[in-house]
C-alpha positions in Angstrom: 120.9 132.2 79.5 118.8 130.9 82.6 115.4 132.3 81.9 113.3 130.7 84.8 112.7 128.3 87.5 110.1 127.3 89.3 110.2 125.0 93.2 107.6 123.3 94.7 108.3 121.8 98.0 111.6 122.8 97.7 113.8 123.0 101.0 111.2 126.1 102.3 109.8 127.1 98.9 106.2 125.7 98.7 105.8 127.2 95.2 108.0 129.7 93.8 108.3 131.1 90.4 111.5 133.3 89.2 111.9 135.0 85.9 115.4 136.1 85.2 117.3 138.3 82.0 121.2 139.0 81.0 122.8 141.6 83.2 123.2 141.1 86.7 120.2 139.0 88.4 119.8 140.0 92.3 118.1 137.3 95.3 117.8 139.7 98.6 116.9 138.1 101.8 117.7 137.0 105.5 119.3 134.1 107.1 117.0 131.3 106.2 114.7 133.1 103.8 115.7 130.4 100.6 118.4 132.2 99.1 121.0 129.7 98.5 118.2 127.2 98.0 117.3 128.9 94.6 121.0 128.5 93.6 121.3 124.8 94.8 118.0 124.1 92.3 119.6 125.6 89.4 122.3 123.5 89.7 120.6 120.3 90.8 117.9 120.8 87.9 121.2 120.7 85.5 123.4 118.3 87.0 120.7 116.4 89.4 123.4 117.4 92.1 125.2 120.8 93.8 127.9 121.0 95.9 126.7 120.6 99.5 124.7 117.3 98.1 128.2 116.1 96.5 129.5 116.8 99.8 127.0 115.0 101.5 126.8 117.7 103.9 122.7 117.2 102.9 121.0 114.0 102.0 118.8 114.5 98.9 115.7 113.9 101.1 116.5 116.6 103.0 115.7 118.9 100.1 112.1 117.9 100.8 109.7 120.5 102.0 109.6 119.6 105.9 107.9 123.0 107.9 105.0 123.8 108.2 104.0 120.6 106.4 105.6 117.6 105.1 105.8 116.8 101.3 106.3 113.2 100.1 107.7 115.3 96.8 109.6 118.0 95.4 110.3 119.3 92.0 112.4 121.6 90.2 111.9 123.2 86.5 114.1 125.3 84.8 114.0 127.0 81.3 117.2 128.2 79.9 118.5 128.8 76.6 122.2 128.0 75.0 123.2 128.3 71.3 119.9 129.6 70.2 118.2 126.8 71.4 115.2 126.5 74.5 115.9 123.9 76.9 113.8 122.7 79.9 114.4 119.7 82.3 112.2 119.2 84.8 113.2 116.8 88.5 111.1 115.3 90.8 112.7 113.9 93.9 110.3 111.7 96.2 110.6 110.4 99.6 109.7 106.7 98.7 110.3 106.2 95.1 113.0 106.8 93.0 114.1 109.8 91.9 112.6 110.7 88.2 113.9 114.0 85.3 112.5 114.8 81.8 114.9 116.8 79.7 113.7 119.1 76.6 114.7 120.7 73.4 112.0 123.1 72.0 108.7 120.8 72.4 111.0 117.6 71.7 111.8 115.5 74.9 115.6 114.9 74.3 116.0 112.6 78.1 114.2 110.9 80.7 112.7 109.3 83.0 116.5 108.2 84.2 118.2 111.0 85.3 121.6 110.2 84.1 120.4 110.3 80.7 119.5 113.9 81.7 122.5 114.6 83.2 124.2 113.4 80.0 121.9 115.4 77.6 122.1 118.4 79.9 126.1 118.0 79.7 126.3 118.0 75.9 123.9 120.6 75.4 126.0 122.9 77.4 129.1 121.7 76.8 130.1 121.7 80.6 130.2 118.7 83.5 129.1 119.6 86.9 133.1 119.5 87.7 134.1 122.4 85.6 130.3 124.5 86.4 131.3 124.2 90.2 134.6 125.3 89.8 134.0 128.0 87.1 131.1 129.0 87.8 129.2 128.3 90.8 131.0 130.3 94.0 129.6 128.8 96.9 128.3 130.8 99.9 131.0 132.9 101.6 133.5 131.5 99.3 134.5 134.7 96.7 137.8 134.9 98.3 138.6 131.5 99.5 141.3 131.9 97.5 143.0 134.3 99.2 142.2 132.5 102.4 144.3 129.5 101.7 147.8 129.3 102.4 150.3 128.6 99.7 150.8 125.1 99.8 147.0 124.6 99.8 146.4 127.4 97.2 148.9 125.5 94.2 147.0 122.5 95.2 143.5 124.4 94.6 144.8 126.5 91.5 146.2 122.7 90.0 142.1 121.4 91.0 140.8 124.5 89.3 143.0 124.1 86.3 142.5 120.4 86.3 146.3 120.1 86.8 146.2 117.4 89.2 146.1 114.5 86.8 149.8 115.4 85.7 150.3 115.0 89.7 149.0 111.7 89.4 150.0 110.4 86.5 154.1 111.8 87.9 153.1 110.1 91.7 151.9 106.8 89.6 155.5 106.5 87.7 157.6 107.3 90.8 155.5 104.9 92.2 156.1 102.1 89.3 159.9 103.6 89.3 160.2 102.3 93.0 158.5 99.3 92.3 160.9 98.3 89.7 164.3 99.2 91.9 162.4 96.8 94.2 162.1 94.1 91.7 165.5 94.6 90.0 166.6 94.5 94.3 164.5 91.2 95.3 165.7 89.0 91.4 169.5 89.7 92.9 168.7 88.5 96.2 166.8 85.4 94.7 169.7 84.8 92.4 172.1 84.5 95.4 169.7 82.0 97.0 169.4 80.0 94.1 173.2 80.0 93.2 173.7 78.5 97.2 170.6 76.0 97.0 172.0 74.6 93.8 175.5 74.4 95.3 174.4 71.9 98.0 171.9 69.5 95.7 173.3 65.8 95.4 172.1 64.5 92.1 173.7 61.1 92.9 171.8 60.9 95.9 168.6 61.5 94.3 168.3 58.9 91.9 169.5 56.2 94.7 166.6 57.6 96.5 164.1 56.8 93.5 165.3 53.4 92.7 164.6 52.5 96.3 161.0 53.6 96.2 160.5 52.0 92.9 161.4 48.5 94.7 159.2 49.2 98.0 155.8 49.8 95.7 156.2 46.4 93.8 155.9 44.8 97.4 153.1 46.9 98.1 151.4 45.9 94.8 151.3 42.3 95.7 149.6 42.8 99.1 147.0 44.8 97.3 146.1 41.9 95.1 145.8 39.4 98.0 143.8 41.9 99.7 141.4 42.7 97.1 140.5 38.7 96.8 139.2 39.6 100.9 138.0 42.0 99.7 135.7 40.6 96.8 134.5 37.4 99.1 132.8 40.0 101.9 130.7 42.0 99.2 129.1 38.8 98.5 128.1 37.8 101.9 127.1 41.5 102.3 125.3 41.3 98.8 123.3 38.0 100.0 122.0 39.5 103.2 121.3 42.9 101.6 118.6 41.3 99.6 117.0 39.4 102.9 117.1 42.5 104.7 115.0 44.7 100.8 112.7 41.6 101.6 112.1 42.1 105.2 111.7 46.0 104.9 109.4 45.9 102.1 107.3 43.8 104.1 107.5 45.9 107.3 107.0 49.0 105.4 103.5 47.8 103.9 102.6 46.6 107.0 103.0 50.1 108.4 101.4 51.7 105.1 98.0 49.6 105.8 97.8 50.8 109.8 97.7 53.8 108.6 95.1 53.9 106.2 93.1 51.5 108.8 93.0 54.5 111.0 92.0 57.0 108.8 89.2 54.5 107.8 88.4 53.9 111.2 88.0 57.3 111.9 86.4 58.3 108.9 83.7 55.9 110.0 83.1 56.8 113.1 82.7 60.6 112.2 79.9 59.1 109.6 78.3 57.4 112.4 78.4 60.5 115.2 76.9 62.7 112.3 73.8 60.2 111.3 72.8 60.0 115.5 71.3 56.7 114.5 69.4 57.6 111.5 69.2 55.4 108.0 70.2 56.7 104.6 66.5 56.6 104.4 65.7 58.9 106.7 68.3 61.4 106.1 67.0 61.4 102.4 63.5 61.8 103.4 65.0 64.7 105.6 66.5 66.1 102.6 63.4 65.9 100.7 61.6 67.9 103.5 64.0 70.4 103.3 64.1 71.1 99.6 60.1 71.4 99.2 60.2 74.5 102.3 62.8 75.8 100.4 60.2 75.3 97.1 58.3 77.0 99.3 60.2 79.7 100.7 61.3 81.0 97.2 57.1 81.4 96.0 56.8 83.4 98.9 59.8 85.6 98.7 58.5 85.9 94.1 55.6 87.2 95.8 56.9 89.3 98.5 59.0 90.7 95.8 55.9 91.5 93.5 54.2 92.9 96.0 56.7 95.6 96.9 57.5 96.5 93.1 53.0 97.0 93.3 53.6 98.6 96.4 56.4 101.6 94.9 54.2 101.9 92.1 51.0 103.0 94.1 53.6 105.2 96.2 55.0 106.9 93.1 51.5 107.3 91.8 49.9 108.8 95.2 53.0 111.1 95.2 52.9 112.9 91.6 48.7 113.5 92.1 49.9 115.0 95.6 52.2 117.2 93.8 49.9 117.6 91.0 47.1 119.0 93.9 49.8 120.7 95.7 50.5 123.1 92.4 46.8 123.9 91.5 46.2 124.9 95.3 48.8 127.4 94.4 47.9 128.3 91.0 44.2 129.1 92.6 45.7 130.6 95.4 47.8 132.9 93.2 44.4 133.9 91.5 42.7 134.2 94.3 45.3 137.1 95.3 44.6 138.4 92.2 40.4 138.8 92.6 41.1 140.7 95.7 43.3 143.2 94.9 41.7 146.6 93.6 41.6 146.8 90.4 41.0 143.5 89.6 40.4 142.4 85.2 38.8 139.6 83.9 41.5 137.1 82.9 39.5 137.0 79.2 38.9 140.3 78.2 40.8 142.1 80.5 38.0 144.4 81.7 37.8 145.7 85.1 35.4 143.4 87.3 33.0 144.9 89.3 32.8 143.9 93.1 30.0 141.2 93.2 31.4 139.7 90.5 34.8 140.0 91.9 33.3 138.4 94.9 31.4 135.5 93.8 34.5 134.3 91.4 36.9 134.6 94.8 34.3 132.5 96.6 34.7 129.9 93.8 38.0 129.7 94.0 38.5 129.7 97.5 36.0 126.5 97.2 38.3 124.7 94.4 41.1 125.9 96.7 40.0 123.6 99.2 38.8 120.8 97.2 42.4 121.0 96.2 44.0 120.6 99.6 41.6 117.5 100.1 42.3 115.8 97.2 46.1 116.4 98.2 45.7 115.6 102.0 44.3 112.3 100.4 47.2 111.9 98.0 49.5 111.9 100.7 47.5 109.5 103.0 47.4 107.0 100.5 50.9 107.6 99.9 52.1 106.7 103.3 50.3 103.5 103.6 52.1 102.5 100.3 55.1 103.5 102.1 54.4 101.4 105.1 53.3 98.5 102.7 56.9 98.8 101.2 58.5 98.4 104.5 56.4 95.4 105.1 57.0 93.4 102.3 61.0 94.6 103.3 61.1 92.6 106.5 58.7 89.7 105.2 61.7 89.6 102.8 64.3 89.5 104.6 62.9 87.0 107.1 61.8 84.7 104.3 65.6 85.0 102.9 67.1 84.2 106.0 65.2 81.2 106.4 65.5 80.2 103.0 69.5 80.6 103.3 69.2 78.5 106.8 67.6 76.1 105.0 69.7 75.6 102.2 72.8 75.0 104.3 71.0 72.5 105.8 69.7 70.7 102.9 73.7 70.8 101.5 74.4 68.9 104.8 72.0 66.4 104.6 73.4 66.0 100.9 76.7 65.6 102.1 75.9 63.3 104.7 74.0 60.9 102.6 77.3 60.8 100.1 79.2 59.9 103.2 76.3 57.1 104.4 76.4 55.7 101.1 80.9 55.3 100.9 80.9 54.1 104.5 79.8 50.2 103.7 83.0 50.4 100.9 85.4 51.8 103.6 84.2 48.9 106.0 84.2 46.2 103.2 88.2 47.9 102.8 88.8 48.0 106.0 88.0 44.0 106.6 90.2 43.4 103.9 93.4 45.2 105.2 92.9 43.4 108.5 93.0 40.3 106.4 96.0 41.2 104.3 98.3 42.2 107.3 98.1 38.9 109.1 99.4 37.2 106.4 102.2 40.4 106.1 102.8 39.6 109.6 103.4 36.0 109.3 105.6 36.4 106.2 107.5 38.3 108.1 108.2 36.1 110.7 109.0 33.5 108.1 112.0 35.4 106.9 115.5 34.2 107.6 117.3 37.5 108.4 120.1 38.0 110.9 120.7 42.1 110.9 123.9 42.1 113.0 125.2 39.3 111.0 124.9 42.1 108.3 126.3 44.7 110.2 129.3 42.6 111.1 130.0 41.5 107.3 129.8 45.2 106.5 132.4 46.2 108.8 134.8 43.4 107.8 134.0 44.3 104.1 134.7 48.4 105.1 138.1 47.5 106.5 139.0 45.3 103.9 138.5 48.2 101.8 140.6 50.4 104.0 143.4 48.2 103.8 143.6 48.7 100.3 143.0 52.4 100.2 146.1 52.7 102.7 148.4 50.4 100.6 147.0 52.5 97.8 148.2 55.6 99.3 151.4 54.7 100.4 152.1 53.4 96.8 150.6 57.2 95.1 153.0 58.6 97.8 156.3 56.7 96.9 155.0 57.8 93.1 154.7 61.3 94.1 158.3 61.3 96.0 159.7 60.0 93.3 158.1 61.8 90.6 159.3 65.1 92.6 162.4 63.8 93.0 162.8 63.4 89.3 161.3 67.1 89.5 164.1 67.9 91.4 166.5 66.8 89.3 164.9 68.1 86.4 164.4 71.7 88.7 168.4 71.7 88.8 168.7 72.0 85.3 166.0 74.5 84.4 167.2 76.5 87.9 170.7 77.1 86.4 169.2 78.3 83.4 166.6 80.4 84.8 169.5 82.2 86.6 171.0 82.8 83.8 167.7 84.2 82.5 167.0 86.2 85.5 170.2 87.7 85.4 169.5 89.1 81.9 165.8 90.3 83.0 168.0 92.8 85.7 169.8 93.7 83.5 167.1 95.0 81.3 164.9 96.4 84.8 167.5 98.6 85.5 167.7 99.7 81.9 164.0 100.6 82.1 164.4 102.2 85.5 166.7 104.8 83.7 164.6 105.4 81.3 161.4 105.5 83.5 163.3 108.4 85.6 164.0 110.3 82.3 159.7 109.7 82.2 159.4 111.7 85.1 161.2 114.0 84.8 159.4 114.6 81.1 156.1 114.6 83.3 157.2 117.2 85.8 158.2 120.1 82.8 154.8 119.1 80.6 153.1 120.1 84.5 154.9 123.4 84.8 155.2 124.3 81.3 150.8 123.8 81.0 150.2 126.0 83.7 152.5 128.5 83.1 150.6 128.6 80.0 147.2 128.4 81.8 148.7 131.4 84.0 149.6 133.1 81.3 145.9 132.7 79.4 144.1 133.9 82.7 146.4 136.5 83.6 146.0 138.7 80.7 142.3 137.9 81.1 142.1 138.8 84.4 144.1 142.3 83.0 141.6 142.8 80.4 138.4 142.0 83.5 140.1 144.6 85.6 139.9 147.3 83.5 136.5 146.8 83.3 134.8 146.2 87.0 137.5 148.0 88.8 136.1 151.6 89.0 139.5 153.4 90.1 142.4 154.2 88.5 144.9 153.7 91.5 145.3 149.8 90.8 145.4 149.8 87.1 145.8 145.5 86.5 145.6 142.1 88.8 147.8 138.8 87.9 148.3 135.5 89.6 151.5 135.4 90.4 154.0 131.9 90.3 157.1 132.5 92.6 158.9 129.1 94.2 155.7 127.1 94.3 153.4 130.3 96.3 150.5 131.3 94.1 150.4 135.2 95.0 147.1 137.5 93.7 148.7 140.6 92.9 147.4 144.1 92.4 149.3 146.8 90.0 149.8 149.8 91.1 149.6 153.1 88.8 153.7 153.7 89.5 154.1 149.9 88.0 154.3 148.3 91.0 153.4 145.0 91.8 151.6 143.9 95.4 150.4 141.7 97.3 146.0 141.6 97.2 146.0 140.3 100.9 148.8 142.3 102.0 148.0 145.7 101.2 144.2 146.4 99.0 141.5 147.0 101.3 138.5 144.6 101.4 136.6 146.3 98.6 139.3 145.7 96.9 140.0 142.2 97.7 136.8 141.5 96.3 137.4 142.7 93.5 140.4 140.7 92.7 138.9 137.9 94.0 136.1 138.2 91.7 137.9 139.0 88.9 139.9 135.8 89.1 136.5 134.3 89.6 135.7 135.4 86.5 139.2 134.9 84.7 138.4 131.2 85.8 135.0 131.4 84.4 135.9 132.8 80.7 139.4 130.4 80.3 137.5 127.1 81.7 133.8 128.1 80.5 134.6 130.0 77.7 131.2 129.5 75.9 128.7 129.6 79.3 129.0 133.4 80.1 126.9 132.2 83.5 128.3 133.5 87.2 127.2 132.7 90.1 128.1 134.4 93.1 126.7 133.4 97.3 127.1 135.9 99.1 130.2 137.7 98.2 129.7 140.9 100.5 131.1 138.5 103.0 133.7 140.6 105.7 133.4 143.8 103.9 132.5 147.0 105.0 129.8 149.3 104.1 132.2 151.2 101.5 133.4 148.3 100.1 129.8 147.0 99.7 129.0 150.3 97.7 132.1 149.9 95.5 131.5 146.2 94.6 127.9 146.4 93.6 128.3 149.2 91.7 131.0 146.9 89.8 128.5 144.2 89.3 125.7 146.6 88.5 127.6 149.1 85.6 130.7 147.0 84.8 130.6 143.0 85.0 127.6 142.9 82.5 130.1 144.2 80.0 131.9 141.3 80.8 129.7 138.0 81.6 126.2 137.7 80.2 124.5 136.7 83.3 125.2 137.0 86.5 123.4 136.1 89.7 123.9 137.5 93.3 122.6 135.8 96.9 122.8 138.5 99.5 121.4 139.2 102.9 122.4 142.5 102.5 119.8 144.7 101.4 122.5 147.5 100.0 122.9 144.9 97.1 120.1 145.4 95.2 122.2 147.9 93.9 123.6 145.6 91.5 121.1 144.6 90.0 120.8 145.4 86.4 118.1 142.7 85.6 115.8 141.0 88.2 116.0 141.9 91.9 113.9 139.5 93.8 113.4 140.1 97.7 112.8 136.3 99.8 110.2 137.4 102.8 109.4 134.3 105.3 108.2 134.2 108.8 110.7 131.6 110.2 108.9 132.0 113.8 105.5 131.1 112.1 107.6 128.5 110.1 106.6 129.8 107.0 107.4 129.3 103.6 109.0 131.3 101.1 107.6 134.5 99.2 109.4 135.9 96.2 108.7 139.4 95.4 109.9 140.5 92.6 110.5 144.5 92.0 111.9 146.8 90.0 115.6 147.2 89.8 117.4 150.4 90.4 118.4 152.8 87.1 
């Protein structure tokens, strides 16, 4: 039994809470109030889909809160029990992020965070896949009598997806398919066998081994002008080899010479940044510099230690001045208190509570009124003195922060100097190595010149040696392709053989194909009676229940049973008339009645395929019916169908429903024009 669920920032549900019991379970509201939205949650929070999502007629983001304010998340929880055990599972579905669910059993978390592990545990606790709830039990909006709707070819092709009889379909479609494809094969092996019987008539075998003797005698030729060539050949790589090492020489030389200007004009430049920064000055002076710097900083920190100390002496004094101004400021009130006191009548001595007589009275107010104003001094003085600390604070505060800033100033500069002098001291080495690399590439340079290289000599040795090489590789070739001729020829010769046994093979291989294809049609056949005879049984099964759910939500006696009926391939509801006989529901039962059929197949579907989930759920089904028929069917669902299935719930927009409630009603109020949300009102369902 689904006992609650709660939304937040679902579709137009901010936060909604819904309680629900066995019986009939009623949701009354207008277009757009969140009706169907409640449904779609329950089935989402169990199978993290529902069936306009599987449709994709939605995107999951879309379930989002959107009006009158956006939500980055939604949730859904849902309590329901199965077996006599509690269940919850709880999904949270976020615009950026992945979706998360938490699944559990009592107080034990059975699943999560992944939600097909909740799907999973949800499935096994309930014994049912989102497949079989949608078609058994969930009846989507305006969809009661769908069936009826549907012409007969497309109504056997929805009874077959109900009954989940399309597999035999597919599994008979697959074999005629395979049968096919095996008349084909047995059809294409003849036609190959024809082929090969006139290829194998017009092969010479005499004329192929004259043909591989010859090319046996044209690669010994080519063998010997190979060897002369590769002599060529050998002689170039040596020339090449003996001017490839002049040529290492040479660029090993050049290269260095090219590694040393460059590190000559990083020195060079090094040195004259050094010499820009100094402006003339000696490593002397720059030290001496430094020096002066570091003993203002010495300097600059005593001050700031005592600028520091002198504020901390400062807040003291303040904090003191301020408690004895305080301190004043109570006893002017305490006396003036007293003072009240004294000159109202009736006045007592604070001692022995006596009344005072009125000199006395009036010489003890004139001393207070005296301490009084010894008081406000004292505090007026308090305060003074307080203020100047104050002032002496914000003093030493700027004196600080001057004396920082020029502290800081000079600290950079002294870390300059220091660098500076570093830079003084390495510039004599980078000179000293800067003489030296001047020195060592003029003799690079005239080693250089010294060497005995010739580059296009090189290049033309290298081409003589590459074509040399070429020769051979094409001599090569031709020989591999005289090998491969002949070794295919042999192939061929060897192919005749193995072809006239391989259509002897072949031949047997048909013979066997068309032995299978008779047997594969005998397959088929098998397939097509194990189809009908299965749903004639599954007719059977919900026929009589949909004679034993008649008798129960139909309220009349004038239609006294309701089949499906099978008659050359058209699925036909019928309706049973008291005289015994049988009609058509869309021909001749009014819409009232057509709803009732329809739901009774509904629920036919629901006990045969669900047998253990006694859920229903039914959008909308007052859908093209009149007032009447209205009446009739909620009174069905109100007295009868809780006889029947243990919980049902009902989306309506019409307001005459909540006659069938037998457990919760809940009306769904929302001002779409203020973009509102959602407000569930639950009340109390009619006797």
């Amino acid at each position: 039994m689904i006992e609650s669920v709660r939304l937040r920032n679902w579709k137009t549900h901010a936060d909604s809470f819904f309680e629900f019991s066995k019986g009939t379970n009623v949701l009354v509201g207008a277009m757009g109030s969140g009706k169907s939205s409640v449904m779609d949650s329950i089935c989402f929070a169990l199978f993290g889909t529902f069936p306009a999502l599987q449709a994709r007629r939605v995107a999951l983001e879309e379930v989002i809160m959107n009006k009158p304010v956006q939500a980055e998340e939604a949730s859904v929880e849902l309590a329901f029990s199965y077996a006599g055990k509690n269940y919850r599972v709880e999904r949270k579905i976020k615009r950026k992020g992945s979706t998360e669910a938490k699944a559990w059993c009592g107080e034990k978390v059975i699943a999560g965070p992944k939600p097909r592990d909740v799907n999973e545990a949800v499935e096994k606790a309930i014994e049912m896949n989102y497949n079989l709830f949608s078609r058994a039990v969930y009846s989507e909006q305006n969809e009661i009598d769908s069936f009826l709707r549907l012409t007969p070819t497309d109504r056997k092709a929805k009874f077959d997806e109900l009954l989940d009889l399309e597999r035999y379909e597919n599994v008979r479609a697959n074999a005629v398919t395979a049968l096919n494809r095996l008349k084909g094969i047995a059809r294409d092996r003849k036609n190959w066998i024809a082929e090969q019987r006139q290829l194998l008539s017009k092969e010479d075998e005499k004329t192929l081994v004259e043909r591989i003797a010859k090319k046996e005698r044209e690669n010994l030729l080519l063998e010997k002008e190979i060897r002369e060539k590769e002599k060529e050949a050998i002689s170039l790589e040596k020339e090449v080899g003996a001017l490839e090492e002049k040529e290492k020489e040479f660029r090993a030389l050049k290269e260095r010479l090219a590694q040393n200007r460059a590190v000559m004009q990083e020195l060079e430049s090094a040195l004259g940044e050094t010499k820009k920064e100094s402006r003339g000055r000696s490593p002397g002076d720059v030290s001496k510099e430094k020096g002066l710097a570091l003993d203002e900083i010495r300097a600059l920190e005593k001050n700031v230690a005592g600028l520091q100390e002198k504020e901390e002496h400062a807040r003291k004094k303040k904090q003191e001045f301020g408690k004895n101004a305080a301190l004043s400021q109570r006893k002017a009130e305490e006396l003036g208190r007293h003072l009240e006191e004294l000159q109202g009548l009736g006045a007592e001595c604070p001692t022995c509570r006596q009344r005072l007589e009125a000199k006395t009275r009036e010489a003890l107010a004139a001393e207070t009124t005296a301490e009084m104003k010894k008081a406000a001094v004292e505090m007026e003085k308090a305060l003074r003195l307080e203020a100047e600390e104050n002032a002496a604070i914000e003093s030493a505060k700027k004196g600080l922060e001057a004396a920082r800033k020029k502290r800081d100033l000079l600290k950079e500069k002294e870390m300059g100097l220091g660098q500076l002098c570093a830079e003084m001291e390495k510039a004599a080495e980078k000179e000293k190595h800067l003489q030296g690399l001047l020195k060592e590439n003029e003799l690079l340079e005239a080693k250089a010149g010294k060497t005995d290289f010739d580059e296009r000599l090189l290049l033309a040795k290298r081409k003589q040696a590459i074509e040399a090489k070429a020769g051979i590789g094409a001599v090569k070739k031709s020989i591999q392709a005289n090998v491969q001729l002949a070794k295919e020829m042999r192939a061929g010769l060897e192919r005749i053989g193995k072809a006239k046994k391989q259509v002897e093979e072949t031949e047997e291989r048909v013979k066997a194909i068309e032995s299978s294809t008779e047997k594969m049609g005998l397959f088929t056949n098998s397939l097509i009676a194990a189809q009908s005879e299965l749903r004639e049984m599954l007719i059977s099964t919900i026929n009589q229940a949909m004679h034993d759910i008649w008798q129960n939500i139909y309220p009349y006696r004038d239609y006294v049973s309701a089949k499906m009926d099978v008659s050359e391939g058209s699925y036909e509801l019928k309706a049973k008339e008291r005289s015994g006989n049988w009609v058509r529901v869309e021909g001749i039962l009014s819409g009232g009645e057509r709803s009732a059929a329809a739901i009774c197949i509904r629920i036919a579907f629901s006990l045969v395929l669900a047998r253990n989930l006694s859920w229903l759920i039914l959008d909308e089904p007052t859908h093209n019916l009149d007032r009447k028929a209205v009446e009739t069917l909620g009174e069905m669902m109100q007295r009868h169908l809780p006889s029947i299935v243990e919980q049902v719930f009902v989306i309506t927009h019409d307001a005459e429903m909540k006659k069938a409630a037998s457990a919760s009603l809940y009306f769904l109020e929302r001002e779409k024009d203020e973009d509102a949300v959602t407000k569930p009102v639950l009340v109390q369902a009619e006797s």
